[in-house]
C-alpha positions as CSV (number, residue, x, y, z in Angstrom):
1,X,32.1,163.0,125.3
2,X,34.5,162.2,122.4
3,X,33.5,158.8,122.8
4,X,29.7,159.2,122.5
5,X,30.7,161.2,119.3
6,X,32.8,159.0,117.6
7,X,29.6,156.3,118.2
8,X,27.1,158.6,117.1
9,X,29.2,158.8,113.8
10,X,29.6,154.8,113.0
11,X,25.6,154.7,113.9
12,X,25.0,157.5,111.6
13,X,27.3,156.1,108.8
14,X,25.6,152.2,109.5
15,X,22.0,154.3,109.2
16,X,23.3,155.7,105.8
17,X,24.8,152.8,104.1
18,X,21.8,150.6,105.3
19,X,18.9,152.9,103.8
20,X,20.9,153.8,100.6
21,X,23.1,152.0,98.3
22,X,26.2,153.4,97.7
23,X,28.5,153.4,94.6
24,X,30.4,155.0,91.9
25,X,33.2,154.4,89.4
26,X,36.8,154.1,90.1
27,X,39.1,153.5,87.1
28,X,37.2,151.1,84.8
29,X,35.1,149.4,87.5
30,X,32.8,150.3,89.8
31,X,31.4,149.8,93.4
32,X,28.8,149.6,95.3
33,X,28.1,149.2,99.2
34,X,24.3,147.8,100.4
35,X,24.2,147.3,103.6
36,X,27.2,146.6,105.1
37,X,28.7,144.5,102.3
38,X,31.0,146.6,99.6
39,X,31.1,145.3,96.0
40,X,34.1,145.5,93.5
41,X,33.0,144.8,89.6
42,X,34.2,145.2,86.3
43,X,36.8,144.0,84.2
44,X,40.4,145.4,84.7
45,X,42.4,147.4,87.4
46,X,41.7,148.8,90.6
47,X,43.5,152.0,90.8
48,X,46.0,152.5,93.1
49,X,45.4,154.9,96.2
50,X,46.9,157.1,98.3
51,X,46.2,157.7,102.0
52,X,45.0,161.3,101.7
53,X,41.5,161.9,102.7
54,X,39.6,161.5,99.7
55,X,41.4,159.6,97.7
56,X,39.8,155.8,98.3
57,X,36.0,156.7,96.8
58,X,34.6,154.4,99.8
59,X,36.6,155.5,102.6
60,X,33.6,157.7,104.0
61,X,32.2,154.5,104.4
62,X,34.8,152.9,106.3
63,X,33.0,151.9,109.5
64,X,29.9,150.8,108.0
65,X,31.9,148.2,105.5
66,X,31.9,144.7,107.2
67,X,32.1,142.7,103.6
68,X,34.7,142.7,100.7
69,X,33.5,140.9,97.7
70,X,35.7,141.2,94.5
71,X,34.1,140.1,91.3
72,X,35.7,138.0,88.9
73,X,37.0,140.1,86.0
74,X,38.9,142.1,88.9
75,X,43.1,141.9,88.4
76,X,44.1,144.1,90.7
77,X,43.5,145.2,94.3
78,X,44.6,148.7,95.1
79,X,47.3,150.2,97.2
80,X,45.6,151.7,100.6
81,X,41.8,150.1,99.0
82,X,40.3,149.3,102.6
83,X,42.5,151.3,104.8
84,X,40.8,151.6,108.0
85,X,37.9,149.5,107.0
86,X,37.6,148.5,111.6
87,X,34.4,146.2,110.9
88,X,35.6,144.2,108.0
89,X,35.7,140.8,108.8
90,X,34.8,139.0,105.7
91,X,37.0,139.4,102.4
92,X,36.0,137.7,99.1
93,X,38.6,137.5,96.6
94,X,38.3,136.6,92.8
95,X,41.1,134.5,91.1
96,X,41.2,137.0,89.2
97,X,42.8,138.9,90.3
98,X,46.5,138.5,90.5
99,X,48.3,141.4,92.5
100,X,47.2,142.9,95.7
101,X,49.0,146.1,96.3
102,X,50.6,147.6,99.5
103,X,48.8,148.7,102.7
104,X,45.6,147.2,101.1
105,X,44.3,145.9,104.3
106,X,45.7,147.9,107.0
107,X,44.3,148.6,110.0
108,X,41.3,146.5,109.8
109,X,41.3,145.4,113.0
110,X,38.2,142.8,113.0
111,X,39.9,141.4,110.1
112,X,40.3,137.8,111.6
113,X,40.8,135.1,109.1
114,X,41.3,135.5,105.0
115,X,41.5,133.0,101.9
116,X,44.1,134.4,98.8
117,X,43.9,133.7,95.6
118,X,46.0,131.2,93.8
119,X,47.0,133.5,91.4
120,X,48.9,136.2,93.4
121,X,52.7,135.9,92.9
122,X,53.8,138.4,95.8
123,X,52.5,139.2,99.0
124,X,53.1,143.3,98.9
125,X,54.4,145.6,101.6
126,X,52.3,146.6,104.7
127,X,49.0,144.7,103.0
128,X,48.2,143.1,106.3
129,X,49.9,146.0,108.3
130,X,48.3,146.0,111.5
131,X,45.5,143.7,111.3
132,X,45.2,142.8,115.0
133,X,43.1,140.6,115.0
134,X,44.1,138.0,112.3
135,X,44.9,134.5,114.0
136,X,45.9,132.1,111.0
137,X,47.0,132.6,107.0
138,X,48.1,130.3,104.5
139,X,50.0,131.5,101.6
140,X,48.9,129.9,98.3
141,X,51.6,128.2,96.7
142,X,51.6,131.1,93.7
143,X,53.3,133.5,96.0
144,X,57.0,133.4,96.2
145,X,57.8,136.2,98.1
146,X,56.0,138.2,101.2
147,X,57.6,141.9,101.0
148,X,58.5,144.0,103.9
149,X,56.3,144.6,106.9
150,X,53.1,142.7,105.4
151,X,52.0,141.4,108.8
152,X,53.8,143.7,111.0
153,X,52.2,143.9,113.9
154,X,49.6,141.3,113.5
155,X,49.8,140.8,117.5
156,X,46.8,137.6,117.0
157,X,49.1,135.8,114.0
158,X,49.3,132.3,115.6
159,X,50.1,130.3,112.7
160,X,51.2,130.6,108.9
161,X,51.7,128.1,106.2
162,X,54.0,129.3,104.0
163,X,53.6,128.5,99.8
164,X,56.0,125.5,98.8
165,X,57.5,128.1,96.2
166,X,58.5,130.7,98.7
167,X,62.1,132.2,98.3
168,X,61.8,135.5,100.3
169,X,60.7,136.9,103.1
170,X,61.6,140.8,103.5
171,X,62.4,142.8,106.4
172,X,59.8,142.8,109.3
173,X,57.4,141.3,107.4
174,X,56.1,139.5,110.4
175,X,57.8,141.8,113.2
176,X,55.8,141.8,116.5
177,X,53.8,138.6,115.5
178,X,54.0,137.9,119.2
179,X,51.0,135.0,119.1
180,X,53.3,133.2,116.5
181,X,54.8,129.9,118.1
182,X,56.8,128.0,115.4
183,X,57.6,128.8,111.6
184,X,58.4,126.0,109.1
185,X,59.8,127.4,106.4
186,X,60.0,125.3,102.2
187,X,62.5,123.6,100.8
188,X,62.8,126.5,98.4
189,X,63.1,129.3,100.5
190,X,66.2,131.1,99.6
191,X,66.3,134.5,102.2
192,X,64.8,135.8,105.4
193,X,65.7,139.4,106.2
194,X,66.1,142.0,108.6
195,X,63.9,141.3,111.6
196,X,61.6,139.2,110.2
197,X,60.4,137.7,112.9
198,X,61.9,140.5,115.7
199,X,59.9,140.1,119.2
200,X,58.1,136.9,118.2
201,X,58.1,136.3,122.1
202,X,56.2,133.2,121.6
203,X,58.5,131.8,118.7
204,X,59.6,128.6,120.1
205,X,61.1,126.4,116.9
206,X,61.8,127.2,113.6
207,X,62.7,124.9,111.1
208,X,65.5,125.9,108.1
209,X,65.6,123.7,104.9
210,X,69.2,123.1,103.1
211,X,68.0,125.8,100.4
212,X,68.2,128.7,102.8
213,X,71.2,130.4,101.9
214,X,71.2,133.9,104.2
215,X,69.5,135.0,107.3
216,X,69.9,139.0,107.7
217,X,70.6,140.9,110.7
218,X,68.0,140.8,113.6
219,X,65.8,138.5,111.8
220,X,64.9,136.8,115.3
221,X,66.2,139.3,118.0
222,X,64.3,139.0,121.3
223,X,62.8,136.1,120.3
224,X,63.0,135.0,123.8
225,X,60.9,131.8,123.9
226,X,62.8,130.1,121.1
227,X,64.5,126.6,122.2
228,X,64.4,124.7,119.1
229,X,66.1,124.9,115.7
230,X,66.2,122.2,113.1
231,X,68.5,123.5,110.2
232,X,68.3,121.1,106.7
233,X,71.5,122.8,105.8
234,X,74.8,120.9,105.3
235,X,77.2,124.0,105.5
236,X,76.9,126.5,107.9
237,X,75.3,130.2,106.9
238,X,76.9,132.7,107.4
239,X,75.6,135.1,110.2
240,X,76.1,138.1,112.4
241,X,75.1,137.6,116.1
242,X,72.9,140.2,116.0
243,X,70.4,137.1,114.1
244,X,69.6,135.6,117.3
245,X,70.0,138.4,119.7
246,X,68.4,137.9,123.1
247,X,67.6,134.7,122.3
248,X,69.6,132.2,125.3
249,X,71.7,130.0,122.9
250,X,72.5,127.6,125.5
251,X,69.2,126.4,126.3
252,X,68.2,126.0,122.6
253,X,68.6,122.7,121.2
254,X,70.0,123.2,117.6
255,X,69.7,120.0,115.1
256,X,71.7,119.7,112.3
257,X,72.5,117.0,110.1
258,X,74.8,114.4,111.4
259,X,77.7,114.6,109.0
260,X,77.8,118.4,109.4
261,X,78.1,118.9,113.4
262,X,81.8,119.3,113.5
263,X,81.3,122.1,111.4
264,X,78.4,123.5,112.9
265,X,80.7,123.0,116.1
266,X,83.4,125.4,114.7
267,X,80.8,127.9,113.3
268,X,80.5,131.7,114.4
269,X,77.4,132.0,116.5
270,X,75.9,128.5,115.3
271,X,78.8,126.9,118.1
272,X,77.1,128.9,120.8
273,X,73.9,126.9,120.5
274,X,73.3,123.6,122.2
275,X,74.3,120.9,119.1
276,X,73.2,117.7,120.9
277,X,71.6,115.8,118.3
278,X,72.0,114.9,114.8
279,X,69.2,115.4,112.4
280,X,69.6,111.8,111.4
281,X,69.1,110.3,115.2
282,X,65.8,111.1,114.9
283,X,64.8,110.2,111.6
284,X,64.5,113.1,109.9
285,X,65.4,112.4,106.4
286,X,67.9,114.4,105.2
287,X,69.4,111.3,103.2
288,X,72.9,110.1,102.4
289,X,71.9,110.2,98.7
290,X,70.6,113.9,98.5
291,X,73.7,114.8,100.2
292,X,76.0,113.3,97.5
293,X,74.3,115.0,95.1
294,X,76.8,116.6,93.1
295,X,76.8,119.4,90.4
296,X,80.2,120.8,88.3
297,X,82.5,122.1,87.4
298,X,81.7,125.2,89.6
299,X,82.9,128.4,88.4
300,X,80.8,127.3,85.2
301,X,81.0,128.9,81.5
302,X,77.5,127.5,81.0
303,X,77.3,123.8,81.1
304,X,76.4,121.9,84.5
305,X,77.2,118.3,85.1
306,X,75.2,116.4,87.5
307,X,76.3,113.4,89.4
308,X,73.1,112.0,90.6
309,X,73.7,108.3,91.7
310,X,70.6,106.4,92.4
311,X,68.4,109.7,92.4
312,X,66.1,110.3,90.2
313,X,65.7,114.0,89.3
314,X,62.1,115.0,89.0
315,X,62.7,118.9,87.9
316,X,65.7,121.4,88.4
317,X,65.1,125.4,89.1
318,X,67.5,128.0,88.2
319,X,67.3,131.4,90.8
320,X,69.5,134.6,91.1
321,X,70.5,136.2,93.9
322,X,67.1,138.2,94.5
323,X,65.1,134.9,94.3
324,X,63.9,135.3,90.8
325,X,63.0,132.3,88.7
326,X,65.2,131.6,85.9
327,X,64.0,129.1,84.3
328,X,62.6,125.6,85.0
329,X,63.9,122.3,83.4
330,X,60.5,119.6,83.9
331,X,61.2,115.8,83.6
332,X,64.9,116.1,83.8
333,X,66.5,112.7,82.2
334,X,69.9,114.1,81.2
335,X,73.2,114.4,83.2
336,X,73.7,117.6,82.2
337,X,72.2,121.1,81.6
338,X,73.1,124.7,81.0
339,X,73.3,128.2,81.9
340,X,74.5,129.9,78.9
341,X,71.6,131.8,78.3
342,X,72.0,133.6,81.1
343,X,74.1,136.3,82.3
344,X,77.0,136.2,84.2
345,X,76.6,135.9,88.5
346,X,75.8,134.0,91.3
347,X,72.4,131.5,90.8
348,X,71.1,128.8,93.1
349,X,69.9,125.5,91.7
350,X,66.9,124.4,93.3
351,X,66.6,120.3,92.3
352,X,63.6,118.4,93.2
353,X,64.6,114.4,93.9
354,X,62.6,111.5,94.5
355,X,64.5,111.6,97.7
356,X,63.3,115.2,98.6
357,X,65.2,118.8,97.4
358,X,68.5,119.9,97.7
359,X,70.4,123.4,97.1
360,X,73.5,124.1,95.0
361,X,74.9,127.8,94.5
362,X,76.9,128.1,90.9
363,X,78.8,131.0,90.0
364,X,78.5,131.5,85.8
365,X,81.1,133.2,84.7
């Protein structure tokens, strides 16, 4: 009985929005919805809204809405904006707009491919929450960071391709992706954290670059099918072994570059995983030259040397701790630069070669 209800209702809301157009104001732009198809115009912000009933000026509408479209002169998406929208499967973003805020999409379960902007920095908390049926995203490479939860549960997530800027990916952001098979992760990511990618079950390989410089706790627990890991870096991370719990260390093949497997060998929880190849035997270039790459003297009042050899050094990025862009130095043709116009802390220098890119953390004192 409940269930011939709840169908009566979406007919009777598909009736309404069909016969009438919809629309109003909300903040300085307004909407509209004919048909099934909801229209965002204007010039400005979308307000931000909560998840009270009520407070998203569409949300009555929810199960008639099966099209975004998002005007140009739009900059910002609002928190909750299509909550619950179950029949939207067709979004139509501006590049306009530039921030997309938390929980935008969740719940829209028909949701089942989308195309960003390049123009939106960060990837926000819970935005793609529970879209269920979303099989493939790529991140445009204006995003460097994808916030906690923002495709948890997103049980159809089969493949990603991450934005060559990346430098974080928070806690659970892609929890219970259990469709996901392999992640590949840029040369400039910097931090992967708590659970991440917890009961991935179908996780088999992941693939670390030398810039990664921490792995949090449970970032891959129980992911059960994983049997290969390539990892860029030269020195050993530091981790707990709560990173890889339930996953069976000795049947996953872990490669590392050649000149590093005696440490990798002696390394907390890294030892425990079958280290039976070096990176180089199979041509993966991880060169002699970018490994000789050197940078001093480190402790640092300000000025960095660089000892570059035969490299030539297309552009060098200064980040903190929390993965921020410092600054960027294009067109590098000096042998040195500095830091004094920075505070005093940890940074990593990100440095782009002909060769391919290489890591170095630098404390400033």
């Amino acid at each position: 009985m409940k269930k011939n209800i709840s169908i009566l209702l979406i007919a009777t809301l598909l009736s309404v929005a069909s016969a009438f157009a919809q629309g109003g104001e909300t903040g300085t732009l307004t909407w509209s919805i004919e048909n099934d198809t909801l229209t965002i115009s204007g010039e400005g912000v979308m307000p931000d809204y909560g998840k009270e009933y009520g407070a998203i000026p569409w949300y009555f509408y929810r199960n008639a809405i099966a099209a975004v479209v998002v005007e140009n002169g739009v900059t910002h998406i609002g928190e909750w904006a299509f909550l619950e929208c179950v029949r939207l499967t067709s979004v139509d973003i501006s590049n306009s707009v530039t921030s997309i805020g938390s929980n935008a999409f969740r719940y829209c379960d028909a949701l089942a491919s989308i195309t960003l902007p390049d123009s939106v920095a960060t990837i926000a908390s819970d935005t793609f929450h529970n879209c269920s049926s979303l099989t493939s995203i790529t991140i445009p490479n204006s995003v460097i960071s994808i916030e906690n939860h923002a495709f948890y549960c997103c049980h159809s997530l089969a493949s990603v391709v991450f934005s060559e800027n990346m430098t974080r990916i928070g806690e659970g952001a892609f929890q219970f992706c259990y469709n996901l098979a392999s992640v590949a992760f840029p040369d400039s990511m910097l931090s992967i954290g708590k659970f991440a990618f917890a009961y991935c079950w179908k996780l088999a390989s992941i693939t670390l670059p030398s810039s990664i410089t921490e792995i949090e706790d449970y970032a891959f627990v129980k992911c059960e099918a994983l049997t290969s890991i390539t990892n860029f870096n030269l020195t050993p991370i530091d981790i707990t072994s709560d990173v890889f719990l339930g996953v069976d260390k000795a049947k996953c093949v872990l490669q590392v570059p050649k000149i590093a497997i005696p440490d990798y060998e002696n390394a907390a929880v890294w030892k425990d995983f079958n280290i039976i190849i070096g990176i180089e035997d199979v041509g993966i270039a991880e060169t002699q030259g970018i490994a000789s790459l050197k940078i001093y003297p480190n402790p640092t009042r300000g000025e960095i040397q660089v000892e570059n050899g035969e490299l030539k050094i297309e552009n060098v990025e200064i980040y903190d701790v929390f993965g921020r862009k410092q600054k960027t130095i294009f067109n590098f043709q000096f042998s040195t630069f500095n830091l004094t116009d920075l505070p005093a802390g940890i940074y990593f220098i990100h440095i782009q070669t002909d060769e391919g890119a290489v890591v170095r953390k630098v404390v400033k004192q």
